[in-house]
PAPARO-265897 format. One record per residue (C-alpha): x, y, z. Coordinates in steps of 0.25 Angstrom, whole numbers, padded with zeros to 4 digits, always signed. Each point is the difference from the previous one (the first is absolute). Layout:
XYZ
...
END
This chain:
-0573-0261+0051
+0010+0012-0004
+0006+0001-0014
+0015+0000-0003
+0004+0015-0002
+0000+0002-0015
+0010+0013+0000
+0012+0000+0005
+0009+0013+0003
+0014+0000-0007
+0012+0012+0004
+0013+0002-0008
+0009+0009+0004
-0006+0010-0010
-0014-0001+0001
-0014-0006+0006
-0010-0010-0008
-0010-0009+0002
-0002-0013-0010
-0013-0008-0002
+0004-0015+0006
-0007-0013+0007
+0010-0007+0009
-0009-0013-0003
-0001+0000-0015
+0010+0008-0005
+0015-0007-0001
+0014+0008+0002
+0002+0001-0013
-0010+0008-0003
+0004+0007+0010
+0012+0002-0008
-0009+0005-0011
-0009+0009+0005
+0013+0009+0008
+0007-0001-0012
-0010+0009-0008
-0001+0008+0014
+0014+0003-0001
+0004+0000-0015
+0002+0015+0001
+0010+0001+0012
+0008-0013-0004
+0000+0002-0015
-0007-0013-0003
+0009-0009+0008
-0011-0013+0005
-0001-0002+0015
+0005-0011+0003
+0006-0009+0013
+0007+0010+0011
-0008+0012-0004
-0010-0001+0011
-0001+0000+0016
-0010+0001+0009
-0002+0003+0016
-0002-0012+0010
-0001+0002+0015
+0012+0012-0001
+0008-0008-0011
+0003+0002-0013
-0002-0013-0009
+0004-0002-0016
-0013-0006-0009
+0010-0006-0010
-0009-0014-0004
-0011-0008+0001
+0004-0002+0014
+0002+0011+0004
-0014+0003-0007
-0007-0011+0009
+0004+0004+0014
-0002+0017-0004
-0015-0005-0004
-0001-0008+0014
+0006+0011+0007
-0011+0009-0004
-0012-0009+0003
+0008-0001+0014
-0003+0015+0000
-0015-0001-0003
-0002-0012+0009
-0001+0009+0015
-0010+0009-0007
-0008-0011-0006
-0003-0008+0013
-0003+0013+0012
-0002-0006+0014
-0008+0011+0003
-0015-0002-0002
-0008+0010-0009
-0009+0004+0012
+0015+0002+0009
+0003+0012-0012
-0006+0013+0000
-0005+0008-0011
+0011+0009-0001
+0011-0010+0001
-0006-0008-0010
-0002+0011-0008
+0017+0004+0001
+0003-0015-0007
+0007+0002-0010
+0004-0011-0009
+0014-0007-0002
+0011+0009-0008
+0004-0006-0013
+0013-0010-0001
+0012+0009-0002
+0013-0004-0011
+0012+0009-0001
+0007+0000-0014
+0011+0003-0006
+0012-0005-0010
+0011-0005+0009
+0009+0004-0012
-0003+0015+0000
+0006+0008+0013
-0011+0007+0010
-0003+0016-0002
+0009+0009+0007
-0004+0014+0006
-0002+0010-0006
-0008-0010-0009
-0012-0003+0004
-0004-0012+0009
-0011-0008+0004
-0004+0001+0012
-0009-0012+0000
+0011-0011-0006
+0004-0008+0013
+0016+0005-0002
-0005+0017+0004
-0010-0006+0010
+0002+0007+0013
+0001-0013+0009
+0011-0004-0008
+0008+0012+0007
-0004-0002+0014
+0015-0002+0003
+0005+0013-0006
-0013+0008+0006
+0003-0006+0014
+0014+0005-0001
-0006+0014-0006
-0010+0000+0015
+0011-0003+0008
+0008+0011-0005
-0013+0011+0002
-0001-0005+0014
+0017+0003+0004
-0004+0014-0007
-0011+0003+0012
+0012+0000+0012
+0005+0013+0003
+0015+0005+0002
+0012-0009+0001
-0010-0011+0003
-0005+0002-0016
+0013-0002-0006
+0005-0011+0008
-0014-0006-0003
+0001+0000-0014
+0016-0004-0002
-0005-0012+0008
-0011-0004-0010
+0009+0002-0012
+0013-0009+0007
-0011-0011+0002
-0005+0002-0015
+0015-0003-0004
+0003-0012+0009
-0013-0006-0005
+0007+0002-0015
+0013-0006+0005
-0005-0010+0008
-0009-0007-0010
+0006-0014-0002
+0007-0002-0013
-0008-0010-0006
-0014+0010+0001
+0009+0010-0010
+0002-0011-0009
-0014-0003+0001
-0005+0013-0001
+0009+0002-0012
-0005-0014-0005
-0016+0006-0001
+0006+0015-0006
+0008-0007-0011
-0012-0011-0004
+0013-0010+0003
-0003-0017+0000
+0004-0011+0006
+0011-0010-0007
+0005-0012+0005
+0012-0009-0006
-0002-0015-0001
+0000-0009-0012
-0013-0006-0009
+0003-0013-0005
+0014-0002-0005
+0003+0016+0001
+0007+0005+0010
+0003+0012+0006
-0014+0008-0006
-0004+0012+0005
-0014-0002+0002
-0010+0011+0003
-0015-0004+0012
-0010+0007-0001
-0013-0005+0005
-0006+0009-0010
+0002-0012-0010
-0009-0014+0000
+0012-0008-0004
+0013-0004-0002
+0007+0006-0014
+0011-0001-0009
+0003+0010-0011
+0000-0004-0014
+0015+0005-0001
+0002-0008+0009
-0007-0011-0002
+0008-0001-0013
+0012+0000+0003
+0001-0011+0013
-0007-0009-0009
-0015+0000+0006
-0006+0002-0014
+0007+0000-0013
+0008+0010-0005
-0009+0000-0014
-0013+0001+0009
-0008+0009-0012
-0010+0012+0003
-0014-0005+0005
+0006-0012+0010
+0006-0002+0013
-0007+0013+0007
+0001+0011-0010
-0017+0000-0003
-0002-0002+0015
+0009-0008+0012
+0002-0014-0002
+0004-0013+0010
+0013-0005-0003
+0002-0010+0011
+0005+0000+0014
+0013+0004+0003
+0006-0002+0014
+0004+0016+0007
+0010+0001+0010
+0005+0014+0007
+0012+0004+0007
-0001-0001+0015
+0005+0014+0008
+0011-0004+0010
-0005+0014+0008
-0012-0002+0009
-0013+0006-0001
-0002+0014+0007
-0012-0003+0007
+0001-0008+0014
-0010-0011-0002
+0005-0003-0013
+0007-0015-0004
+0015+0000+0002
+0006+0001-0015
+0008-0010-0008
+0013+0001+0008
-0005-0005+0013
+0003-0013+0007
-0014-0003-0001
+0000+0003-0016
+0011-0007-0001
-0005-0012+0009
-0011+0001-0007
+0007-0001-0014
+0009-0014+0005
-0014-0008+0002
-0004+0005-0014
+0015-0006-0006
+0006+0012-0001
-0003+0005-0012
-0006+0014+0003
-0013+0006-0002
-0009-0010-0007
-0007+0005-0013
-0014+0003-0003
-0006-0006-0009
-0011+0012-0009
-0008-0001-0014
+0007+0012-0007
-0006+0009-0012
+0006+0007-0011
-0002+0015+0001
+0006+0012-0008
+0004+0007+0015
+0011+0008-0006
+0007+0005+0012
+0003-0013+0009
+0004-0014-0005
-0007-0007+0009
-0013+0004+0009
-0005-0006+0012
-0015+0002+0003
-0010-0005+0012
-0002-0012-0004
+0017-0003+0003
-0003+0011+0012
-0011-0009+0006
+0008-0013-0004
+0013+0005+0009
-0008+0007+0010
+0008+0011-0002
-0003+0013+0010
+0004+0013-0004
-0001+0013+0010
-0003+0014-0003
+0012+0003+0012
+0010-0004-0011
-0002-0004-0012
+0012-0008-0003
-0004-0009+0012
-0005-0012-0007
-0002-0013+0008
-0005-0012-0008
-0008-0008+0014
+0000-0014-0006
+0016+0000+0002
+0002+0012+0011
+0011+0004-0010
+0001+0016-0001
+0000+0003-0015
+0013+0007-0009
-0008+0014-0005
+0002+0012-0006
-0008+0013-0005
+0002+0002-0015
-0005+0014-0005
-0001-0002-0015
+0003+0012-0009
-0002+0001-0014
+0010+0007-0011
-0005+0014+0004
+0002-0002+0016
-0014-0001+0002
-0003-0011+0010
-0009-0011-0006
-0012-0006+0009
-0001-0014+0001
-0016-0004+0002
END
């Protein structure tokens, strides 16, 4: 029986480096650790922490943010080993020089970098290795490039119109791109997040950011003070500030979008007869709340944030064709969203982990 691999290879947009660690005995956090003292030089000592790291998974890009996240990377790697650990070809079916050409399997790769500090530009250098500068990730623009070539091999009048063709279909590929796609792509260039309005408890109208990045629902100490969820005098050591803290459940409501959802199988949104018919039976008294445990945190950008376990409880299906389609299933309602970039005094936008 083959061991886990004990090294894996790490890529930042700066440089190449490999770190000594067991995916069955060592945790994420010292993970963490060991990167840290890896990178102390090129960060200036900043700890590496949740949304530093990625890895590659059939062609995708995927975040190792917790403990999770931690779990399914180790299980995806022993999904790797598995094919070469169980051969259906016999040992008599090999020949000597196949046999000889095995090599074993490559070492688990992360790619790391400080969300909050921008990638290199030319003429800086750049690594090639880190999974943003990786030539599949240019396939689109290197197509383009090869179509362009080809147009160049015609000869005469033929050439020109060849190319000026190739160039007006370029352009009405960039004019035709639907509008919700720009604001997505502008969604992933600007590190924007979801929020959502609705109301937690007797609050209403809170903007409320969901990110399935968080375990739980949470409420800001600020807040939480000032609509009376804990006491205004709560001292230093309690309710959350040495570590998140359960202060009850609360019922959580959201605003219903009265514009339907962009995709055609999706459920008809709240201003439909069937919403509506739906909403007599129930008394009339719009979306029902849903009860959640919420815990104290010190998230100082949002009021209120909605994690999976509020996800998983509405159902709520999100899409990578737009990101402000939000459609809670255990209603069919189509959910009020918005993309907030947050920016701090300087202008510098803020990522939200």
């Amino acid at each position: 029986m083959s061991v886990s691999p004990s090294v894996l290879d790490v890529h930042t947009p700066f440089s190449s480096f490999v770190v000594v660690h067991s995916l069955t005995q060592d945790s994420l956090q010292s993970l963490y650790d060991k990167l840290t003292r890896k990178v102390h030089t090129i960060y200036n000592g900043e700890r590496v922490g949740p949304g530093w790291l990625k890895y590659e998974f059939n062609g995708s890009i995927w975040d190792l943010e917790d403990d999770s996240d931690y779990t399914i990377f180790v299980w995806r790697q022993r999904q790797q080993i598995a094919p070469s650990e169980e051969d259906p070809v016999g040992p008599s079916s090999v020949s000597t020089t196949s046999a000889a050409t095995i090599t074993a399997p490559r070492n688990p790769v992360l790619h790391l970098h400080n969300p909050n500090q921008p990638l290199p530009v030319p003429p800086a250098y750049r690594n090639g290795s880190y999974y943003v500068f990786h030539p599949s990730r240019q396939i689109q623009s290197s197509a383009r490039s090869n179509r362009s070539t080809k147009s160049k091999g015609t000869t005469g009048k033929g050439k020109k119109t060849t190319q000026s063709l190739h160039s007006h279909e370029d352009q009405v590929d960039a004019d035709a791109q639907p509008s919700f796609k720009q604001v997505f792509n502008k969604f992933h260039s600007e590190n924007g997040v979801r929020t959502v309005m609705g109301s937690i408890g007797p609050v209403q109208n809170v903007r409320m950011l969901l990110k399935a990045g968080y375990r739980h629902v949470y409420i800001s100490r600020k807040f939480a003070q000032e609509h009376g969820f804990i006491p205004d005098d709560a001292a230093p050591g309690h309710y959350g500030y040495s570590g998140l803290v359960n202060i009850g459940t609360w019922p959580i409501t959201l605003t219903p979008s009265t514009v339907p959802s962009s995709l055609p199988d999706a459920p008809p949104a709240h201003g439909s007869i069937s919403s509506r018919t739906k909403r007599a039976k129930d008394g009339g008294k719009g979306p029902k709340p849903t009860m959640m445990t919420v815990y104290l945190s010190e998230e100082p950008h949002f009021d209120v944030v909605l994690g999976r376990s509020f996800i998983e409880r509405r159902q709520i299906r999100l899409t990578s064709v737009d990101p402000t389609d939000v459609v809670c299933l255990d209603t069919g309602e189509k959910i009020e969203c918005e993309l907030v970039i947050l920016k701090d005094g300087k202008g510098e936008i803020v990522t939200v982990t």
